[in-house]
PQR file with spaces between the fields and no chain letter, atoms N, CA, C, O and H, PARSE charges and radii, in Angstrom:
ATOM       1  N    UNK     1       0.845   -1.174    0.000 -0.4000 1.5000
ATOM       2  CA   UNK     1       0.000    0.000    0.000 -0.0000 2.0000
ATOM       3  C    UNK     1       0.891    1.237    0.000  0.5500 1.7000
ATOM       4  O    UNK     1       1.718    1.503    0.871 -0.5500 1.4000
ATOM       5  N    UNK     2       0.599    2.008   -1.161 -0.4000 1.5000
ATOM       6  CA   UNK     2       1.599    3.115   -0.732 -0.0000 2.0000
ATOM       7  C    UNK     2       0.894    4.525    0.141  0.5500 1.7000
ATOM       8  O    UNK     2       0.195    4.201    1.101 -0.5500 1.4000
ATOM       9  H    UNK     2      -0.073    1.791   -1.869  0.4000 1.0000
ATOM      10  N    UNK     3       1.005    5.741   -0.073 -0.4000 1.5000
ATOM      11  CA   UNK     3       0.478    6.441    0.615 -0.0000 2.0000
ATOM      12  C    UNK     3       1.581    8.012    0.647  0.5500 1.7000
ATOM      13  O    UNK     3       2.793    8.126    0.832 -0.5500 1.4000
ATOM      14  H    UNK     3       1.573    6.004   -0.853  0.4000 1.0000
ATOM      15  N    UNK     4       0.388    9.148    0.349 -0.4000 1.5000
ATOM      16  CA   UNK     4       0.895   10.439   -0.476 -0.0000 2.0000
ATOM      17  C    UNK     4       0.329   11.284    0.511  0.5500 1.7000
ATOM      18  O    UNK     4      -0.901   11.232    0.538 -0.5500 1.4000
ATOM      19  H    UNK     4      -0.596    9.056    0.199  0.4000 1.0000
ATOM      20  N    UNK     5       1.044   12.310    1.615 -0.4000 1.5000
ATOM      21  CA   UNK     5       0.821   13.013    2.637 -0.0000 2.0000
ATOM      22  C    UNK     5       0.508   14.540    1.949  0.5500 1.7000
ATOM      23  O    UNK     5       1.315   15.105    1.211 -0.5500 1.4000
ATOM      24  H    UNK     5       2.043   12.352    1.593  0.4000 1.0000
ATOM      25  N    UNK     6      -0.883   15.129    2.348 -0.4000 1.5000
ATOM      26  CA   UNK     6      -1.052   16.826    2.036 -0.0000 2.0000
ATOM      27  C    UNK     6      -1.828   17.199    3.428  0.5500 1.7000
ATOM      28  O    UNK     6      -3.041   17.386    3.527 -0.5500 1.4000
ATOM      29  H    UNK     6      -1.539   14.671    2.948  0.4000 1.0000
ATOM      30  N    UNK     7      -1.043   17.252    4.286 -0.4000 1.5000
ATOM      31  CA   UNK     7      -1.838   17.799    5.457 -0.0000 2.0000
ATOM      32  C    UNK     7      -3.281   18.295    5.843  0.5500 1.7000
ATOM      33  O    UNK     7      -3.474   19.510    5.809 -0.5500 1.4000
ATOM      34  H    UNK     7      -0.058   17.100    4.206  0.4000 1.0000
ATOM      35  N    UNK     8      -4.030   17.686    6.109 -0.4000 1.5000
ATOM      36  CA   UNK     8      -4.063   16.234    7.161 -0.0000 2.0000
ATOM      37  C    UNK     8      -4.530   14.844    5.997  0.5500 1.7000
ATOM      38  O    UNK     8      -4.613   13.624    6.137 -0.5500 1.4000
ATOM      39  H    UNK     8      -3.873   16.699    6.137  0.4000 1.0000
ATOM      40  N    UNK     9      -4.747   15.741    4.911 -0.4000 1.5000
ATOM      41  CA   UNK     9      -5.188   14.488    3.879 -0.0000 2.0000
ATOM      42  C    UNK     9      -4.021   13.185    3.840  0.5500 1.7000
ATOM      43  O    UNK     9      -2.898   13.342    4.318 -0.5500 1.4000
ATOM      44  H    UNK     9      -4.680   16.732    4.797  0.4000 1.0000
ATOM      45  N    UNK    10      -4.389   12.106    3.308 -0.4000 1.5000
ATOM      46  CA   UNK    10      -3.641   10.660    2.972 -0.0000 2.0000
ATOM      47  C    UNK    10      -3.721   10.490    1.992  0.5500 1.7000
ATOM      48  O    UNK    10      -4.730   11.196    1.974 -0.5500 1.4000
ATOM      49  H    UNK    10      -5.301   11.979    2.920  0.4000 1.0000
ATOM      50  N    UNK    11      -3.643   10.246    1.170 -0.4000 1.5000
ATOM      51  CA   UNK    11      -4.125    9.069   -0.275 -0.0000 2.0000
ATOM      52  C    UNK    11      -3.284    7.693    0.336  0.5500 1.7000
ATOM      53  O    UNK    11      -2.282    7.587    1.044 -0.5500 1.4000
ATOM      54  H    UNK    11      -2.824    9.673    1.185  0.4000 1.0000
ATOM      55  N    UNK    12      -4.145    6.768   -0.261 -0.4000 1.5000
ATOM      56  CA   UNK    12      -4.107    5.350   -0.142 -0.0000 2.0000
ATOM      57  C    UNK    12      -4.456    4.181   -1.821  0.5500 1.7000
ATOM      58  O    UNK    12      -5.490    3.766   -2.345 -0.5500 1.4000
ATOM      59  H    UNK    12      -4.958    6.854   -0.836  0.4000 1.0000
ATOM      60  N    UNK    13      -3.220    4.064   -2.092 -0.4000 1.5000
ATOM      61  CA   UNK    13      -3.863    3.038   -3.020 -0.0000 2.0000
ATOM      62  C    UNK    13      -3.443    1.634   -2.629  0.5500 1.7000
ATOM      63  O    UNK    13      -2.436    1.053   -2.222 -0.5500 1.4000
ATOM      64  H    UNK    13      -2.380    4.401   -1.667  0.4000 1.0000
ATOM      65  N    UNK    14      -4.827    1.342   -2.982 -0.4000 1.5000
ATOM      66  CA   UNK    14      -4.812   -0.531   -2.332 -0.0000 2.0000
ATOM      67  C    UNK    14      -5.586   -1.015   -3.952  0.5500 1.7000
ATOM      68  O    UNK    14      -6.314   -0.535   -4.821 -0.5500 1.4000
ATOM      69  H    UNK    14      -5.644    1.814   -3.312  0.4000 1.0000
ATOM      70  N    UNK    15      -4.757   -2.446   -3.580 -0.4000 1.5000
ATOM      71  CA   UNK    15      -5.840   -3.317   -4.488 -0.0000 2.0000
ATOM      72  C    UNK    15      -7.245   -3.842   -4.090  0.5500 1.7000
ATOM      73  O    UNK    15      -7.451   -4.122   -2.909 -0.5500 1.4000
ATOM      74  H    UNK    15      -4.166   -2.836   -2.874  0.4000 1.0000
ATOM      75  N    UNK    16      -8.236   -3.991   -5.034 -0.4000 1.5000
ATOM      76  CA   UNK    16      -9.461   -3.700   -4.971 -0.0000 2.0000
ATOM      77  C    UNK    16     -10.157   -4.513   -4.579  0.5500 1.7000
ATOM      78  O    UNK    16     -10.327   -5.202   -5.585 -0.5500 1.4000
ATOM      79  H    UNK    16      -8.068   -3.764   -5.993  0.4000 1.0000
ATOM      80  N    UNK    17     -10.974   -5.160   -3.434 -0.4000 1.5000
ATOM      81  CA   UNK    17     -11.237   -6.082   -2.942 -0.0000 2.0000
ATOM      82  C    UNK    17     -12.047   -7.207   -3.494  0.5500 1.7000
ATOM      83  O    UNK    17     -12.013   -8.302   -2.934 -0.5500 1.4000
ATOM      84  H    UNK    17     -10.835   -4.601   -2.617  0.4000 1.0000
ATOM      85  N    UNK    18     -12.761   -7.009   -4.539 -0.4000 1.5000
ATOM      86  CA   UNK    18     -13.535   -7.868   -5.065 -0.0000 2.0000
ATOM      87  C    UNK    18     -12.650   -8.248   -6.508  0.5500 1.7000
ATOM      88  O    UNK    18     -13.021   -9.249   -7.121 -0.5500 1.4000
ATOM      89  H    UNK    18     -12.789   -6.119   -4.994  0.4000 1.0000
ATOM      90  N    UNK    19     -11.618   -7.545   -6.987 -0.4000 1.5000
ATOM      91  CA   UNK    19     -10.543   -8.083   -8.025 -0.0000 2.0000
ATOM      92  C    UNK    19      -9.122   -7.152   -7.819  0.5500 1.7000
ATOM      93  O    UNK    19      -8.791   -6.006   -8.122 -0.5500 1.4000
ATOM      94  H    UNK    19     -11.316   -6.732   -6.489  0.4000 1.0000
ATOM      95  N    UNK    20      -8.418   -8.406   -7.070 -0.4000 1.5000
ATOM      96  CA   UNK    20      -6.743   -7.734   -6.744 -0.0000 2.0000
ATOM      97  C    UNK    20      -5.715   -7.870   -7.656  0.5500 1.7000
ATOM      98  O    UNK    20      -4.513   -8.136   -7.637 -0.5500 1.4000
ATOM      99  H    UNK    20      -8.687   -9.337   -6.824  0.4000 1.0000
ATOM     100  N    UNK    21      -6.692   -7.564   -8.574 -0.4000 1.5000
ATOM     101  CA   UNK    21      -5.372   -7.682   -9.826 -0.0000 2.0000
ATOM     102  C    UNK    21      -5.998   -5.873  -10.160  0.5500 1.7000
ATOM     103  O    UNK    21      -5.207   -5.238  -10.858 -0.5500 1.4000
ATOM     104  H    UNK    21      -7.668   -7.348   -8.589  0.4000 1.0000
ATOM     105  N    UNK    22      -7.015   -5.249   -9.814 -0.4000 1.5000
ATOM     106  CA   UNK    22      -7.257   -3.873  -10.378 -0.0000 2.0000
ATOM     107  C    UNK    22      -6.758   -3.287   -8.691  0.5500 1.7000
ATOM     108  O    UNK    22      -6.261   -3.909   -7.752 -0.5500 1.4000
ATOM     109  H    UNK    22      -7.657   -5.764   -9.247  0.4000 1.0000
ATOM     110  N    UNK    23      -7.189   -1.689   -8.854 -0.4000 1.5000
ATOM     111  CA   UNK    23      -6.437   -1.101   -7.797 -0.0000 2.0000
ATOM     112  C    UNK    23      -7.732    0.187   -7.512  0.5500 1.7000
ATOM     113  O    UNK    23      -8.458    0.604   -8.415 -0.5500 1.4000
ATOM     114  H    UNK    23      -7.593   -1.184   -9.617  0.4000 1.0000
ATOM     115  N    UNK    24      -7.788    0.638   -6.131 -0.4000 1.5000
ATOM     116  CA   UNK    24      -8.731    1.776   -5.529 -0.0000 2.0000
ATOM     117  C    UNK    24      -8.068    2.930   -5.229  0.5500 1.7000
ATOM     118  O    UNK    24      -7.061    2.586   -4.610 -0.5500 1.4000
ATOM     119  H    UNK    24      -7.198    0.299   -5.398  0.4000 1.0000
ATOM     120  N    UNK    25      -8.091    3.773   -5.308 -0.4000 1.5000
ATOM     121  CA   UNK    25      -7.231    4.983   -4.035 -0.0000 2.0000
ATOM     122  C    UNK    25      -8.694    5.757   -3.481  0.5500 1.7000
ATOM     123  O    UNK    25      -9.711    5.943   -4.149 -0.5500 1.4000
ATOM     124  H    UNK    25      -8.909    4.052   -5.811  0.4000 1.0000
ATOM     125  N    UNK    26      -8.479    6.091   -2.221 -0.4000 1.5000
ATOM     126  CA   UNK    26      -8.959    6.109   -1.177 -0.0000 2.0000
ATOM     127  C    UNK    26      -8.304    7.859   -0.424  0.5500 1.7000
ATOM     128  O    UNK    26      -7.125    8.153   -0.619 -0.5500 1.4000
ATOM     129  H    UNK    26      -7.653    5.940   -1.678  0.4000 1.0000
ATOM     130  N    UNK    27      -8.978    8.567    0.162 -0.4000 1.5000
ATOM     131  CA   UNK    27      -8.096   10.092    0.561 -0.0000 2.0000
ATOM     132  C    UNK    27      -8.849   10.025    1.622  0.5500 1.7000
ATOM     133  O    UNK    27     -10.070   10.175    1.635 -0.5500 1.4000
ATOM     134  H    UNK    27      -9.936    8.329    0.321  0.4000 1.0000
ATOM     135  N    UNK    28      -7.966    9.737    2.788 -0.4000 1.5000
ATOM     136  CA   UNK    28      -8.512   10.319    4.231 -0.0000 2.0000
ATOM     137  C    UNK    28      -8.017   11.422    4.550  0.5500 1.7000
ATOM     138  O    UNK    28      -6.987   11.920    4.096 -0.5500 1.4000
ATOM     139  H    UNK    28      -6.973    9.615    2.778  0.4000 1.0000
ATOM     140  N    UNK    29      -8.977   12.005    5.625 -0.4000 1.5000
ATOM     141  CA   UNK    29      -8.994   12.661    6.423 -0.0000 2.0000
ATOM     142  C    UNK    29      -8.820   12.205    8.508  0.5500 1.7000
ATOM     143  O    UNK    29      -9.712   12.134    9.354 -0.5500 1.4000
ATOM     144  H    UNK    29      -9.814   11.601    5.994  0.4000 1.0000
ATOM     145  N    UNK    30      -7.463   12.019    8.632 -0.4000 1.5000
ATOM     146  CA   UNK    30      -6.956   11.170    9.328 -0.0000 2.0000
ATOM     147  C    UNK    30      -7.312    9.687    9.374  0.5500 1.7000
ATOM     148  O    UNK    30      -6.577    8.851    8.847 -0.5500 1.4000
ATOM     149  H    UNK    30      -6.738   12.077    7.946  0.4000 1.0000
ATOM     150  N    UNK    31      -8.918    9.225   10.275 -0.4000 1.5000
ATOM     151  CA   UNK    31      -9.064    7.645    9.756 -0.0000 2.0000
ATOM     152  C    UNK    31     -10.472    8.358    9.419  0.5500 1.7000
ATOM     153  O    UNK    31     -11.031    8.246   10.511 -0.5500 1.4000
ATOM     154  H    UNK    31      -9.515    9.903   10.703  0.4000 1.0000
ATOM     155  N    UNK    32     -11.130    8.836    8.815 -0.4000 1.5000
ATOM     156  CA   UNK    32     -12.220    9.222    8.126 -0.0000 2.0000
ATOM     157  C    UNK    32     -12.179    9.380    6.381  0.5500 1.7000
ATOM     158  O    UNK    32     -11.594   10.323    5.849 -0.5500 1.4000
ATOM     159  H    UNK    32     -10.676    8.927    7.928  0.4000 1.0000
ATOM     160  N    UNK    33     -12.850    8.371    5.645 -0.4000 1.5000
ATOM     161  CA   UNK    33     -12.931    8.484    4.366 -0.0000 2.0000
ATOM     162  C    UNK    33     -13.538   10.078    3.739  0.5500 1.7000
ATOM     163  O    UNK    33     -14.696   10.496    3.737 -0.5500 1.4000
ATOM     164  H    UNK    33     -13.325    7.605    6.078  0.4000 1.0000
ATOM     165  N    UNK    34     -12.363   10.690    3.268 -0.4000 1.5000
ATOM     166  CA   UNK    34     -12.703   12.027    3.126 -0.0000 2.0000
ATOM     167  C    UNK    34     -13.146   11.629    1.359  0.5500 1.7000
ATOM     168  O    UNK    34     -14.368   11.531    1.257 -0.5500 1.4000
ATOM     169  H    UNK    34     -11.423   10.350    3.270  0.4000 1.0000
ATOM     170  N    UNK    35     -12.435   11.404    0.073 -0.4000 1.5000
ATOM     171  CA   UNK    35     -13.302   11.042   -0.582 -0.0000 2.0000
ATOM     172  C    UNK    35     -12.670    9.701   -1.674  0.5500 1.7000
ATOM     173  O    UNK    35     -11.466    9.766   -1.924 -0.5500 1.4000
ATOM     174  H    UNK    35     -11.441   11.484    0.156  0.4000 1.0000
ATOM     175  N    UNK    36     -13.173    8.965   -2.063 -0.4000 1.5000
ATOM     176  CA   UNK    36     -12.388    7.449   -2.952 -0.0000 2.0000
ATOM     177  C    UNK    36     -12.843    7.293   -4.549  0.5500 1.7000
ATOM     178  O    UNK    36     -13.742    7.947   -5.077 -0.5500 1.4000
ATOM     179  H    UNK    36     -14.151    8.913   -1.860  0.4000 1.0000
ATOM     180  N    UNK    37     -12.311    6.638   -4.970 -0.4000 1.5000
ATOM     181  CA   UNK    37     -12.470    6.182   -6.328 -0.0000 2.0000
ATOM     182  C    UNK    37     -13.608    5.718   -6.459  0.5500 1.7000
ATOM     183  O    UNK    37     -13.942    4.957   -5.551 -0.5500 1.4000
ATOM     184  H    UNK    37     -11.581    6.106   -4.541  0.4000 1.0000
ATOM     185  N    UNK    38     -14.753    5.987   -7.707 -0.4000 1.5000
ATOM     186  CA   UNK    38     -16.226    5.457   -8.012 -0.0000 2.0000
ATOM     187  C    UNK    38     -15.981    3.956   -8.859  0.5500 1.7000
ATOM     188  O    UNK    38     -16.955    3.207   -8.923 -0.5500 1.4000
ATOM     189  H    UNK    38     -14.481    6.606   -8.444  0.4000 1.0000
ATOM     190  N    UNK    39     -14.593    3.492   -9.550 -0.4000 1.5000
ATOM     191  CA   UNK    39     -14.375    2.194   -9.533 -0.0000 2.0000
ATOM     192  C    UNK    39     -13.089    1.766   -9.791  0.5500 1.7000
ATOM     193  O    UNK    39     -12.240    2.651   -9.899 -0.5500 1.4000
ATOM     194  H    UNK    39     -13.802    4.101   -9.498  0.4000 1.0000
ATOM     195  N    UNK    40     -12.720    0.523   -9.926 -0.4000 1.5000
ATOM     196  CA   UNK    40     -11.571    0.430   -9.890 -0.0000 2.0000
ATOM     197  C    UNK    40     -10.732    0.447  -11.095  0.5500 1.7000
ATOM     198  O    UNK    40     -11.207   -0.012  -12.133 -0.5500 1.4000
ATOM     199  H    UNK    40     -13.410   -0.195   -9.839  0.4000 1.0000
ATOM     200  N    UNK    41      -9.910    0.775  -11.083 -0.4000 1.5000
ATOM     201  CA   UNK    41      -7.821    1.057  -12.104 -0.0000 2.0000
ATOM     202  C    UNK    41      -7.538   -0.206  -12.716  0.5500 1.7000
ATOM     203  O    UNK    41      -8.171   -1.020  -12.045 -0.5500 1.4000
ATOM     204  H    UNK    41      -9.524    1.148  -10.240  0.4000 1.0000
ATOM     205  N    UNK    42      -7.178   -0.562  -13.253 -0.4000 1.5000
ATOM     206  CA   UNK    42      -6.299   -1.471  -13.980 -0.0000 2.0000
ATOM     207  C    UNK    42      -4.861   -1.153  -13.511  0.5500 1.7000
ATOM     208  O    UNK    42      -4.317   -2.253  -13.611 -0.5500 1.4000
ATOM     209  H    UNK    42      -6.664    0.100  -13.798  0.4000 1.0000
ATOM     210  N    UNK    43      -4.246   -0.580  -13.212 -0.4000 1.5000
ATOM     211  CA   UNK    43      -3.063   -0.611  -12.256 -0.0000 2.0000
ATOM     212  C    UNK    43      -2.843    0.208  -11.226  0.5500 1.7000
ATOM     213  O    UNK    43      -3.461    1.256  -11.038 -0.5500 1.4000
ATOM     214  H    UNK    43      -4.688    0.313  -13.131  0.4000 1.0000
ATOM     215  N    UNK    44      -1.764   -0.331  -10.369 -0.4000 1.5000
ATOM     216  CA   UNK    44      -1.328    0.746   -9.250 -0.0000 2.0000
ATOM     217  C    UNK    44      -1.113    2.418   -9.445  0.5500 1.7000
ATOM     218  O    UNK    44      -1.431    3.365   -8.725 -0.5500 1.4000
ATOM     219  H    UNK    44      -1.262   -1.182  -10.522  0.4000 1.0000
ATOM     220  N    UNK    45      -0.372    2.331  -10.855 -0.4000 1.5000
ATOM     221  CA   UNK    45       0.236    3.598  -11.167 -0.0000 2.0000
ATOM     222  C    UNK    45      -0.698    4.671  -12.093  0.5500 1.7000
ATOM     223  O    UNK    45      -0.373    5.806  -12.439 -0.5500 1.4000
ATOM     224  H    UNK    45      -0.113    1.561  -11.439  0.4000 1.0000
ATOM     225  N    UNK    46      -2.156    3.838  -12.429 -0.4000 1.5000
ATOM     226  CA   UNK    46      -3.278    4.747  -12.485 -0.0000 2.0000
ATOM     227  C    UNK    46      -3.790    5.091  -11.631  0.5500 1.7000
ATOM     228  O    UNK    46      -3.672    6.268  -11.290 -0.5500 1.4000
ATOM     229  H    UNK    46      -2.420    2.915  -12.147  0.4000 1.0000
ATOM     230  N    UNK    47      -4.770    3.986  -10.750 -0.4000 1.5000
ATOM     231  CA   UNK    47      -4.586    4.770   -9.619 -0.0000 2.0000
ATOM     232  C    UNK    47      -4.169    5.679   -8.602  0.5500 1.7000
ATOM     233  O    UNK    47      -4.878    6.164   -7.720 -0.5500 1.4000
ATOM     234  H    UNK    47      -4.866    3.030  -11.027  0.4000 1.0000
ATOM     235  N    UNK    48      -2.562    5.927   -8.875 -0.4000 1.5000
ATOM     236  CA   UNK    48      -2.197    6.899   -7.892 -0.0000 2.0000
ATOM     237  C    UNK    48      -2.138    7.927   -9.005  0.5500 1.7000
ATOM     238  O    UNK    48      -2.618    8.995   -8.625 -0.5500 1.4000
ATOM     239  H    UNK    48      -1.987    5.534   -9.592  0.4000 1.0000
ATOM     240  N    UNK    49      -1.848    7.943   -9.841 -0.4000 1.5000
ATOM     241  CA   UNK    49      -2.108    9.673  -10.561 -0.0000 2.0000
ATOM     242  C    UNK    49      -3.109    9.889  -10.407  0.5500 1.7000
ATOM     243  O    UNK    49      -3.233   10.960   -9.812 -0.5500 1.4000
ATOM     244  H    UNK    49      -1.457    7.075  -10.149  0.4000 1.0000
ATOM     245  N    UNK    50      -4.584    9.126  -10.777 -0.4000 1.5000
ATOM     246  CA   UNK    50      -6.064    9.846  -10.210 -0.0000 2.0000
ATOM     247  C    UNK    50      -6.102   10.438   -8.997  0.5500 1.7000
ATOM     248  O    UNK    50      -6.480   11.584   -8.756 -0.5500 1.4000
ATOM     249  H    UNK    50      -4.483    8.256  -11.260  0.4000 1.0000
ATOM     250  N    UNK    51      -5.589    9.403   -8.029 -0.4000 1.5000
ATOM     251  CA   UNK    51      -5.988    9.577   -6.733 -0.0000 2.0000
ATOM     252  C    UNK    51      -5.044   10.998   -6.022  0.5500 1.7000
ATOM     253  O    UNK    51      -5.443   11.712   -5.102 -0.5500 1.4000
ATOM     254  H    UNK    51      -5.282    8.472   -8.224  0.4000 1.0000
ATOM     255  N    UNK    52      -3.629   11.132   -6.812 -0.4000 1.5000
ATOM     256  CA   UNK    52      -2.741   12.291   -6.817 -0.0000 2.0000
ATOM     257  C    UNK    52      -3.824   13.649   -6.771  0.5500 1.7000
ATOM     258  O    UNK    52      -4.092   14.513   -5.935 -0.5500 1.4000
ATOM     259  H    UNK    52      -3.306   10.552   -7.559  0.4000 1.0000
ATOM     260  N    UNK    53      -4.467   13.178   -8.740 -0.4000 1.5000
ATOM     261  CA   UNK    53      -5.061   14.570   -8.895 -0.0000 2.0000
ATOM     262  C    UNK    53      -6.268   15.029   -7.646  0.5500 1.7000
ATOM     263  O    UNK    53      -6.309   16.142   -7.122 -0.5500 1.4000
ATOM     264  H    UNK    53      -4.250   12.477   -9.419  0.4000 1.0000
ATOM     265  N    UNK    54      -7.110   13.992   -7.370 -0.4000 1.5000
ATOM     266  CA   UNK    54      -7.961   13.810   -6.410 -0.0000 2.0000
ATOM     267  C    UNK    54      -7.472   14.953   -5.314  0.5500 1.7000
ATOM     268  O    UNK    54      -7.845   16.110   -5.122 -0.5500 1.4000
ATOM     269  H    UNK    54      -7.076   13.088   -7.796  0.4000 1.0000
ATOM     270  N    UNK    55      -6.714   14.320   -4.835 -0.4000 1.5000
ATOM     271  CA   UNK    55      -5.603   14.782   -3.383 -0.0000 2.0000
ATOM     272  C    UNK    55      -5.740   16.406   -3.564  0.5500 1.7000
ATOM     273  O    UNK    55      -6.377   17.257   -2.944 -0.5500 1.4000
ATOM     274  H    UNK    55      -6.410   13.380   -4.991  0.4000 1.0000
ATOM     275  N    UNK    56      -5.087   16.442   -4.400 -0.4000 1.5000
ATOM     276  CA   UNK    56      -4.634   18.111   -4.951 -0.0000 2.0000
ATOM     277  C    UNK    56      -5.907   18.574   -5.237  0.5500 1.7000
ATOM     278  O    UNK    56      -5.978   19.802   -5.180 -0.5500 1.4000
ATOM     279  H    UNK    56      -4.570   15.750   -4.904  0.4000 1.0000
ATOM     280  N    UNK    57      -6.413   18.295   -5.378 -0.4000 1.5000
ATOM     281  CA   UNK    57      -8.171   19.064   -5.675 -0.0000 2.0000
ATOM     282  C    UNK    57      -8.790   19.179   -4.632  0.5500 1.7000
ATOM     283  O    UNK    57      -9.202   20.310   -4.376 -0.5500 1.4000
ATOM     284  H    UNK    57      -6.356   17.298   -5.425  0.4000 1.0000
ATOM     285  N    UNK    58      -9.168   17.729   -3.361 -0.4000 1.5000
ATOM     286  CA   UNK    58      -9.216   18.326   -2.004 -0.0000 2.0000
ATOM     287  C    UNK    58      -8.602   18.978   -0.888  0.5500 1.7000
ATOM     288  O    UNK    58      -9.043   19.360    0.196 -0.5500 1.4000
ATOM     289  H    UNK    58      -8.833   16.810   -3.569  0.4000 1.0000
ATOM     290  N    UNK    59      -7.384   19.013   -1.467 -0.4000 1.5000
ATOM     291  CA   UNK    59      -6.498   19.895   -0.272 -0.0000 2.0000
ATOM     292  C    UNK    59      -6.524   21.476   -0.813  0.5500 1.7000
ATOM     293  O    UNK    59      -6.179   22.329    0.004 -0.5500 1.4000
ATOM     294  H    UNK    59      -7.026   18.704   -2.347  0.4000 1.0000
ATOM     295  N    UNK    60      -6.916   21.905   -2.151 -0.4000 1.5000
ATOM     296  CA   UNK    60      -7.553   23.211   -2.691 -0.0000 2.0000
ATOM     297  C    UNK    60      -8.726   23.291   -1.933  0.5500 1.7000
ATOM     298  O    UNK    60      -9.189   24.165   -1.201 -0.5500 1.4000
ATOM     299  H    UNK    60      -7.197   21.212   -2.815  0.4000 1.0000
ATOM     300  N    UNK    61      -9.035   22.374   -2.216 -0.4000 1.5000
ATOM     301  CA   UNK    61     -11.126   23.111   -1.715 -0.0000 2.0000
ATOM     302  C    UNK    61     -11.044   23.373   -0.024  0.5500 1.7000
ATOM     303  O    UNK    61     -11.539   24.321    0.586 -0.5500 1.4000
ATOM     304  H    UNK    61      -8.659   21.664   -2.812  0.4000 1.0000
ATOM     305  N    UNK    62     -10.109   22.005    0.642 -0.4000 1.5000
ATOM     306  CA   UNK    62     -10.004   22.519    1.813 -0.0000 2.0000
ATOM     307  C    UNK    62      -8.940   23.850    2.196  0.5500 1.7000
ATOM     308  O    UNK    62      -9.445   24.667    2.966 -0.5500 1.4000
ATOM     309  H    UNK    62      -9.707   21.235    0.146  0.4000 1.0000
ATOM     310  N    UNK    63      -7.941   24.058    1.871 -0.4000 1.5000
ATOM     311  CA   UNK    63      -7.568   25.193    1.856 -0.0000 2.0000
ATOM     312  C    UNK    63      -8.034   26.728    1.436  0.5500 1.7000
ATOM     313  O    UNK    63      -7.539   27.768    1.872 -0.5500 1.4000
ATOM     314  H    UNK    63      -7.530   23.395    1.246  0.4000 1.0000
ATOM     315  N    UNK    64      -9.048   26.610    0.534 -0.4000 1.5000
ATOM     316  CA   UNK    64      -9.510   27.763    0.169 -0.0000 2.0000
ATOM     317  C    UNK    64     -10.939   27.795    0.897  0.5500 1.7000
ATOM     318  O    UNK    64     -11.525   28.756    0.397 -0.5500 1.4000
ATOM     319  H    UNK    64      -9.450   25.766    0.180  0.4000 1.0000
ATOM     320  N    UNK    65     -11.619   27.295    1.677 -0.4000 1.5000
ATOM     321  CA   UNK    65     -13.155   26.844    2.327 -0.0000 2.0000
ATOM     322  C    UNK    65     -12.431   28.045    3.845  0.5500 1.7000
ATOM     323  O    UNK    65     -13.055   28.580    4.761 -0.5500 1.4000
ATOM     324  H    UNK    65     -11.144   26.515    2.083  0.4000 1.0000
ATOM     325  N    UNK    66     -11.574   28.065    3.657 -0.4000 1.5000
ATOM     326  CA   UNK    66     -10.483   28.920    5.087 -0.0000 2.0000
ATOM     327  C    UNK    66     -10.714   30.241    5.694  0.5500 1.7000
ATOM     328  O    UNK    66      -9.960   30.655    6.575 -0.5500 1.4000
ATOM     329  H    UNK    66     -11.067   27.631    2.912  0.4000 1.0000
């Protein structure tokens, strides 16, 4: 599992529980699902650029909500 720090946000990409050959990313808000993927990646390294852009889009909205 890797995992991409933007204060207090996480990203998390895991493989996908119902097929672990595709992949989820997941953005908490410490252990609270702040917001996740609507389905799953065909690889790890899609997943984390979505889940990257994701990241960077909620740590805007939360930074600018300020």
């Amino acid at each position: 599992m890797a995992a991409e720090f933007a204060a207090p946000l996480v990203l998390q990409v895991e493989p996908c529980k119902d097929d672990p050959s595709r992949f989820r990313w997941i953005i908490r808000d410490r252990d609270h699902v702040f917001r996740q993927s609507c389905y799953s990646l065909a690889s790890e390294e899609e997943a984390r650029t979505e889940g990257s852009a994701a990241l960077r889009e909620a740590a805007a909205l939360l930074r600018d909500s300020c």
